[in-house]
C-alpha positions as CSV (number, residue, x, y, z in Angstrom):
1,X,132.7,69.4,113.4
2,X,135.8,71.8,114.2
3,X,135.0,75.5,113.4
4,X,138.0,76.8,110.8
5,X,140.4,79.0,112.6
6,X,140.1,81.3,110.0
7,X,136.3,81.1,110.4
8,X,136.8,82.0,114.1
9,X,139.0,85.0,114.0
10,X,136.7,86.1,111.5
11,X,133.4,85.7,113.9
12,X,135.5,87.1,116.5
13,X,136.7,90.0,114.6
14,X,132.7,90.3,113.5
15,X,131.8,90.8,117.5
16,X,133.8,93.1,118.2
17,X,132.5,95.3,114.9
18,X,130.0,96.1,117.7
19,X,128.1,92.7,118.7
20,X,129.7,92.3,122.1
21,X,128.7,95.0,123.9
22,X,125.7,96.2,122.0
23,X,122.5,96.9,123.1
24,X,120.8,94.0,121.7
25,X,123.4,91.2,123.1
26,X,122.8,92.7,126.6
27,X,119.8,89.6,127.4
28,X,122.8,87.3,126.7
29,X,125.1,88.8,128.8
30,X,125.9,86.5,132.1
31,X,128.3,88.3,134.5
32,X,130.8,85.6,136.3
33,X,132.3,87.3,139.1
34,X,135.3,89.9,139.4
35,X,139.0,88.8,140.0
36,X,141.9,90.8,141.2
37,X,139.4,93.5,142.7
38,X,139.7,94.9,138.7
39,X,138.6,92.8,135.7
40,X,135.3,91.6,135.5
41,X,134.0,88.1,133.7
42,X,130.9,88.6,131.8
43,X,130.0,85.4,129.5
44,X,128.4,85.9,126.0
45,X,127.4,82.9,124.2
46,X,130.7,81.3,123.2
47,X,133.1,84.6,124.3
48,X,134.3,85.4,127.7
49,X,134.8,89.0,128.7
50,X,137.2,90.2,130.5
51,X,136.2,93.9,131.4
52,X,138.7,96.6,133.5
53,X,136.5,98.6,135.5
54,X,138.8,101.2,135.7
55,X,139.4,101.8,131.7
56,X,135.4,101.2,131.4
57,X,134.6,103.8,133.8
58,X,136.7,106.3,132.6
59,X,134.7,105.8,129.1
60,X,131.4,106.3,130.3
61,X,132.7,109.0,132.2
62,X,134.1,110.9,128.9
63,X,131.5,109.6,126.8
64,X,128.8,111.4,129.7
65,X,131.3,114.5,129.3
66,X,131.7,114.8,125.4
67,X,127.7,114.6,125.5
68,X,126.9,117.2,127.3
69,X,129.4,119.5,125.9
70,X,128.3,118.7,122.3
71,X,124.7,119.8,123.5
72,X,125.7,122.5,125.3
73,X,123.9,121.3,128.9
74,X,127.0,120.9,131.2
75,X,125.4,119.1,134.4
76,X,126.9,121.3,137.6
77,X,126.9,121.0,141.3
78,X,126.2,124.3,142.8
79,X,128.4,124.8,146.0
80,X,127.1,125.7,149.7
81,X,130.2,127.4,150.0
82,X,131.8,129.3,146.7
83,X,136.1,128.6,146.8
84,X,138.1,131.5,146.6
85,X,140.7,131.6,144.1
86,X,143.6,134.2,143.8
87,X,145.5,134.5,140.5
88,X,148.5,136.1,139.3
89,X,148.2,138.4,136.1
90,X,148.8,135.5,133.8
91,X,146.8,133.0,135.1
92,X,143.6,135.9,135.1
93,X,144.6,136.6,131.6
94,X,144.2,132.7,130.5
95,X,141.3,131.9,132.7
96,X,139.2,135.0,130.9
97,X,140.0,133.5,127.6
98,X,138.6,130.5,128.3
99,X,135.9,131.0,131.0
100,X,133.5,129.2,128.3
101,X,135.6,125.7,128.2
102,X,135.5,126.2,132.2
103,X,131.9,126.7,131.8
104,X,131.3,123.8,129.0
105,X,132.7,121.3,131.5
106,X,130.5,122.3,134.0
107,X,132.4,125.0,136.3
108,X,130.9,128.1,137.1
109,X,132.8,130.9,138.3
110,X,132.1,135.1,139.0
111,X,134.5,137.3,139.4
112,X,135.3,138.3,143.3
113,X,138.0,141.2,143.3
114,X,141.2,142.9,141.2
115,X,142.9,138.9,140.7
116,X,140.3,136.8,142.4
117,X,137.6,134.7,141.1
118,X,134.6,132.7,143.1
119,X,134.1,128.7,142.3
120,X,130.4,128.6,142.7
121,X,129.7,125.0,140.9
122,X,131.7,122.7,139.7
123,X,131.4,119.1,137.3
124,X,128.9,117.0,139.1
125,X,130.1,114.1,137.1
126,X,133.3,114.6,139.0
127,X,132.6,115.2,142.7
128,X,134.9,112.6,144.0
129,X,138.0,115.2,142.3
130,X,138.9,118.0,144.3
131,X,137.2,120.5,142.6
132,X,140.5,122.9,143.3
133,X,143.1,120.8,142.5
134,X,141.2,119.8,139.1
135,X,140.6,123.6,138.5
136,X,144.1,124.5,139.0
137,X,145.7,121.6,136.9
138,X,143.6,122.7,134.3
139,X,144.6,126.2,134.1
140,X,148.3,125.6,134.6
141,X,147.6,123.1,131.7
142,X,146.6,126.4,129.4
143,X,149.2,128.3,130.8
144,X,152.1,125.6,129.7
145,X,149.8,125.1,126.3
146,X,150.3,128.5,125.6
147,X,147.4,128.8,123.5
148,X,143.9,129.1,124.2
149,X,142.3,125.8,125.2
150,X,139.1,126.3,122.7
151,X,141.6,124.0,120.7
152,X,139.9,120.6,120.1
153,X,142.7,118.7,121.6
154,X,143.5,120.2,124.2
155,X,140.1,120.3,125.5
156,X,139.6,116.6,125.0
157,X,142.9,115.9,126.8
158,X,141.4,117.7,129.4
159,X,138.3,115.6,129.8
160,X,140.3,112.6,129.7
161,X,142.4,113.8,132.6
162,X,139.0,114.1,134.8
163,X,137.8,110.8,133.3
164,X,140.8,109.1,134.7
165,X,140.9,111.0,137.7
166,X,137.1,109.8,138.2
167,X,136.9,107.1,137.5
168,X,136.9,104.1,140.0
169,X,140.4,102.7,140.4
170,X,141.6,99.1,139.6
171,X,141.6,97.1,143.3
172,X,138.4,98.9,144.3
173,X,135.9,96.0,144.8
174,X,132.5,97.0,143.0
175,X,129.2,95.2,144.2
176,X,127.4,93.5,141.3
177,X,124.9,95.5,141.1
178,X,127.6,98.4,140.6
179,X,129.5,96.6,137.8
180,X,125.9,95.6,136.1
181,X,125.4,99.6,136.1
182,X,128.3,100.1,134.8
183,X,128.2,97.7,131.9
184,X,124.3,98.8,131.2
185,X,126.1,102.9,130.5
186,X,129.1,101.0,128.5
187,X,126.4,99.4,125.7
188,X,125.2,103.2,125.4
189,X,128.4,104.2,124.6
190,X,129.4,104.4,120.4
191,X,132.8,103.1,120.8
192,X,133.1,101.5,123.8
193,X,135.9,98.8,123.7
194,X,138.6,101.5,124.6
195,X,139.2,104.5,127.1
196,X,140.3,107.9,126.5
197,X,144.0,107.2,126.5
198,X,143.3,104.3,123.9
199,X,143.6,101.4,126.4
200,X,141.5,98.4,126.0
201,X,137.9,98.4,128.2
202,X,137.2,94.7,127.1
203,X,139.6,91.6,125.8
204,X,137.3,88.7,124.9
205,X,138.5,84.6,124.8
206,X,136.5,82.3,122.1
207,X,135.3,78.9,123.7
208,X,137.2,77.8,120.3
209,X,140.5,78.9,122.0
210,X,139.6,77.6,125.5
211,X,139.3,74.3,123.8
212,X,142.2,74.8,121.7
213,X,144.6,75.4,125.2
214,X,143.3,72.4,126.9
215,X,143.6,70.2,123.9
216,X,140.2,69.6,123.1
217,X,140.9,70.2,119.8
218,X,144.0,70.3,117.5
């Protein structure tokens, strides 16, 4: 018998209430392989999905982030040697407002002289950023805000920027070991089907419309 269309859309809108990539769908899982050097095939039952490692990444990433700030337990990367970093009056002014969402990220940082401050730890989620760069874009980030970053959005824009900065790039070929990893920390996450910046992680393709494009069925 042919499944209803209506029937389908409605099983397929069902999954993705949380069914695809939940914990208890993981023993079904069967990764395929990855094409492009970017999306990744992973078979569930009668679904294939198609996963960008990039946009799935950069979710675990800022899933990771939004934990640890939530429970106050940034995870940081203490420095051999501490980075120097001169400011101007306003920049100092800015930074000392917000030294705790600095610190709530995972930075640490003393002060070292009249406009200077020390960099003695940074993210440890985020090693592969220059630490810096990242600290500098954030801080000229306040600065154009002009408002203190304690506000919720403009701290969470934040830790998307370091997500997707992070996060491994599209044409980056991961071992399958690396994308099974990475799936495994996607099925912790509560919403995992899109990134940050709203994009898609996962698009999934029924059997029912496979069959339907090759004229299997009418």
């Amino acid at each position: 018998n042919i499944a209803d269309p209506g029937v389908q859309k409605a099983e397929q809108m069902d999954l993705f209430d949380g069914k695809l990539l939940s914990p208890e769908a993981k023993k079904h899982h069967k990764i395929i392989g990855q094409v492009f050097d970017t999306y990744w095939l992973l078979e569930y039952q009668n679904e294939l999905l198609i996963i960008d490692q990039h946009a799935a990444h950069e979710k675990v990433l800022f899933e990771k982030l939004m934990k640890r700030m939530k429970e106050k337990t940034p995870l940081t990367q203490t420095l051999i040697t501490p980075m120097v970093i001169t400011l101007s009056g306003r920049e100092l002014s800015v930074l000392e407002e917000n030294l705790s969402v600095f610190e709530q990220i995972g930075f640490t940082l003393e002060p070292f002289g009249d406009r200077e401050y020390l960099i003695t730890g940074i993210p440890a989620d985020f090693l592969n950023i220059p630490s810096k760069e990242l600290f500098l874009e954030m801080l000229d980030s306040m600065l154009e805000q002009g408002s203190k970053a304690t506000d919720t959005e403009l701290v969470l824009d934040h830790c998307a920027t370091m997500a997707c900065k992070a996060a491994v790039k599209g044409n980056n070929r991961l071992s399958f070991s690396e994308a099974k990893k990475l799936f495994e920390e996607m099925l912790q996450m509560e919403q995992p089907y899109h990134c940050p910046h709203g994009r898609p992680t996962t698009i999934a393709m029924s059997k029912y419309e496979f069959e339907k494009k090759f004229k299997r069925i009418l």
